[in-house]
C-alpha positions as CSV (number, residue, x, y, z in Angstrom):
1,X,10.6,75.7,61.9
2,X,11.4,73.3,64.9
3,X,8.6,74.6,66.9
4,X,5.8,73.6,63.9
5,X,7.2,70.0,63.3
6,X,6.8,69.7,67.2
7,X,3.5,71.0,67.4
8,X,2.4,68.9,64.4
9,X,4.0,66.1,66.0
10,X,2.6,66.8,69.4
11,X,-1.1,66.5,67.6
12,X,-0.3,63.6,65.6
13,X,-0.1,61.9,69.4
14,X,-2.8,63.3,70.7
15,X,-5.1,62.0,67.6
16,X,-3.0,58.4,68.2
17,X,-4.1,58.7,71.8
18,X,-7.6,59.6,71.2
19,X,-7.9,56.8,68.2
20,X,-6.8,54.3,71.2
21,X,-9.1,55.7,73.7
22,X,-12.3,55.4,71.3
23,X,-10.8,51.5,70.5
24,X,-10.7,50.9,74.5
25,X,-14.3,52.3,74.9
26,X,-14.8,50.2,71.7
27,X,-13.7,47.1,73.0
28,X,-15.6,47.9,76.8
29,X,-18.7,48.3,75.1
30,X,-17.8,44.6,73.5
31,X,-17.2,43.6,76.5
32,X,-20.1,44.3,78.2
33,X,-22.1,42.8,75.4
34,X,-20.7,39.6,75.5
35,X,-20.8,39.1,79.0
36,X,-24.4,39.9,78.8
37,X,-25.0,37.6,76.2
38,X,-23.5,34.8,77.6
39,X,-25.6,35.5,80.7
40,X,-28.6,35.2,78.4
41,X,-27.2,32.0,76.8
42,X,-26.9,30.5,80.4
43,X,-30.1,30.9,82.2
44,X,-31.2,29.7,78.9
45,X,-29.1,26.8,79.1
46,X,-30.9,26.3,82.6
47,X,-34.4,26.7,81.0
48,X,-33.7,23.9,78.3
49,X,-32.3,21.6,81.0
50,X,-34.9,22.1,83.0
51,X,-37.3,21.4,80.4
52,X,-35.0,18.2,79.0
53,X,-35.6,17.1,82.2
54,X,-39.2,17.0,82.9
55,X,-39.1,15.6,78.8
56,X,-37.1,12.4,80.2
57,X,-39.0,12.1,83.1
58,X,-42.4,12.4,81.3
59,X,-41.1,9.5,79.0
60,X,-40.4,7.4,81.6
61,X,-43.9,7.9,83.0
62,X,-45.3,6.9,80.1
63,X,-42.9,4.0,79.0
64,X,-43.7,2.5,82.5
65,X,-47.6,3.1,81.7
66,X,-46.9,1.2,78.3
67,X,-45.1,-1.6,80.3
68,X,-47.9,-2.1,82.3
69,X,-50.9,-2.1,80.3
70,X,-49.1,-4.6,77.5
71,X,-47.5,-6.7,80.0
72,X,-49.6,-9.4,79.0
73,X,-48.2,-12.7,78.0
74,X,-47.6,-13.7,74.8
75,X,-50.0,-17.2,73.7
76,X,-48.2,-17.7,70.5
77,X,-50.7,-21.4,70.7
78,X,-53.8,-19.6,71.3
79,X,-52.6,-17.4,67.7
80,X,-52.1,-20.3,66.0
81,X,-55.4,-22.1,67.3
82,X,-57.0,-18.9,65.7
83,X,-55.0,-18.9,62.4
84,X,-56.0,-22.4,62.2
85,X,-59.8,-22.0,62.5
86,X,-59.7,-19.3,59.6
């Protein structure tokens, strides 16, 4: 009687062990996903900072542009000689 409730017991542990092995291979496979993924999420991190940064600089351009063709002074008597005539 001894040796069945060892036996039984004996391959209660060995389905524990191989329950824990599948949840290590389990978690590995996680793992490896993860780290993978976050690798995609950095270079495109890089890609949208790269791209934010020609977006600034391309705004600048053209705020400078905009500066410089209505840097013109403001003639708020010549507006009102005009207003006047009307």
């Amino acid at each position: 009687m001894l040796f069945y409730v060892v036996t039984c017991l004996a391959l209660i542990l060995t389905g524990i062990a191989g329950l824990q092995m599948a949840y290590m291979f389990y978690l590995d496979r996680l793992d490896r996903e993860r780290k993978k993924r976050l690798r995609q999420l950095e270079r495109r991190c890089k890609a949208l900072a790269y791209r934010l940064e020609q977006a600034e600089r391309r705004i600048e351009e053209q705020d400078t542009l905009l500066e410089n063709y209505y840097n013109e002074p403001d003639d708020d008597e010549n507006w009102a000689d005009i207003i006047e005539d009307r």
